[in-house]
C-alpha positions in Angstrom: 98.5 -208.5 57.3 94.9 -207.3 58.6 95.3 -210.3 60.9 98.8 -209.0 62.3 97.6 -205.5 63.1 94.8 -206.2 64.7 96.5 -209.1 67.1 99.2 -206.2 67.7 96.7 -203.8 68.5 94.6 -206.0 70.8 98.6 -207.1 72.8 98.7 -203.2 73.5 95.1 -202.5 74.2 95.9 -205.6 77.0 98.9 -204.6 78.6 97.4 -200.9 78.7 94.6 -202.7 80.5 96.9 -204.6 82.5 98.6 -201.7 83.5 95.7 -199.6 84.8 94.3 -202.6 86.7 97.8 -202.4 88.5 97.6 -198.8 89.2 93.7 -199.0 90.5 94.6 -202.0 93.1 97.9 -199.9 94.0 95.8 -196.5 94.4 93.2 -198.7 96.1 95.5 -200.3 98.4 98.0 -197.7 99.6 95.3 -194.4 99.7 93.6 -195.6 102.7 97.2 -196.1 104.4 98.2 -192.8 103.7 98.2 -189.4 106.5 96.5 -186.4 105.1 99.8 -184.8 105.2 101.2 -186.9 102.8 98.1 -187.1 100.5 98.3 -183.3 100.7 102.2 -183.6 99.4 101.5 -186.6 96.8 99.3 -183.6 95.3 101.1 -181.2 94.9 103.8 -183.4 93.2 100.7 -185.2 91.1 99.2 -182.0 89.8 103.2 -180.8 89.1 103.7 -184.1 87.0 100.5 -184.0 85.1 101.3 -180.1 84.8 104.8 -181.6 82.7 102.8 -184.4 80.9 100.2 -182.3 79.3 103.2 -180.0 78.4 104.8 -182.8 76.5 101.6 -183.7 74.9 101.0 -180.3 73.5 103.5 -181.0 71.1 102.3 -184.1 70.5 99.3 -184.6 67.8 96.4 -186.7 70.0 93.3 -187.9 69.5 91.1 -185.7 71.7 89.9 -189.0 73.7 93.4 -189.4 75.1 92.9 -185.9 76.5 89.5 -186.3 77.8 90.5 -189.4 79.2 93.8 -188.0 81.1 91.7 -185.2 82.6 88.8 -187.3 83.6 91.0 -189.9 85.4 93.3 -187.1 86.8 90.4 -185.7 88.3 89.3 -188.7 90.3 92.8 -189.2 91.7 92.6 -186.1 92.7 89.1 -186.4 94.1 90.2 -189.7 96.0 93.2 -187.7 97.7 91.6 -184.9 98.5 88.4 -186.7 100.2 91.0 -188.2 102.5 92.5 -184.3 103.3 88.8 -183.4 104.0 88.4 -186.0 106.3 88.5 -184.9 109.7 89.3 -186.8 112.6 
């Protein structure tokens, strides 16, 4: 029984790991492609979607490390767009 929970917990830790490896290459790969206008547009709709999230998650009993976590990584996508705003040509 131990055994089972602890295999199912490690298959979700992985695809969650997965998952943001995915995300970071994506980020990676299509940030630098991107025109300040449409970094300053992606955002406004990123900061509206987290805005709904953390709505949702209020009602939601969370260990505080999932909302540490969503902050801190909200914050350097945030950071990554707005560098290339600042940038000037």
């Amino acid at each position: 029984m131990l055994h089972a929970l602890v295999t199912g917990n490690l298959d979700a830790i992985s695809g969650l790991s997965a998952r943001t490896v995915v995300l970071a290459r994506f980020l990676d790969a299509t940030l630098p492609r991107l025109t300040r206008g449409q970094c300053a547009e992606i955002v406004v709709a990123f900061r509206e979607g987290v805005e709904e999230t953390m709505c949702i998650a209020d009602d939601i009993p969370l260990p505080d490390k999932y909302h540490t976590t969503l902050l801190e990584q909200v914050n350097v996508v945030l950071a990554a767009l707005n560098r290339k705003i600042d940038v000037r040509c």
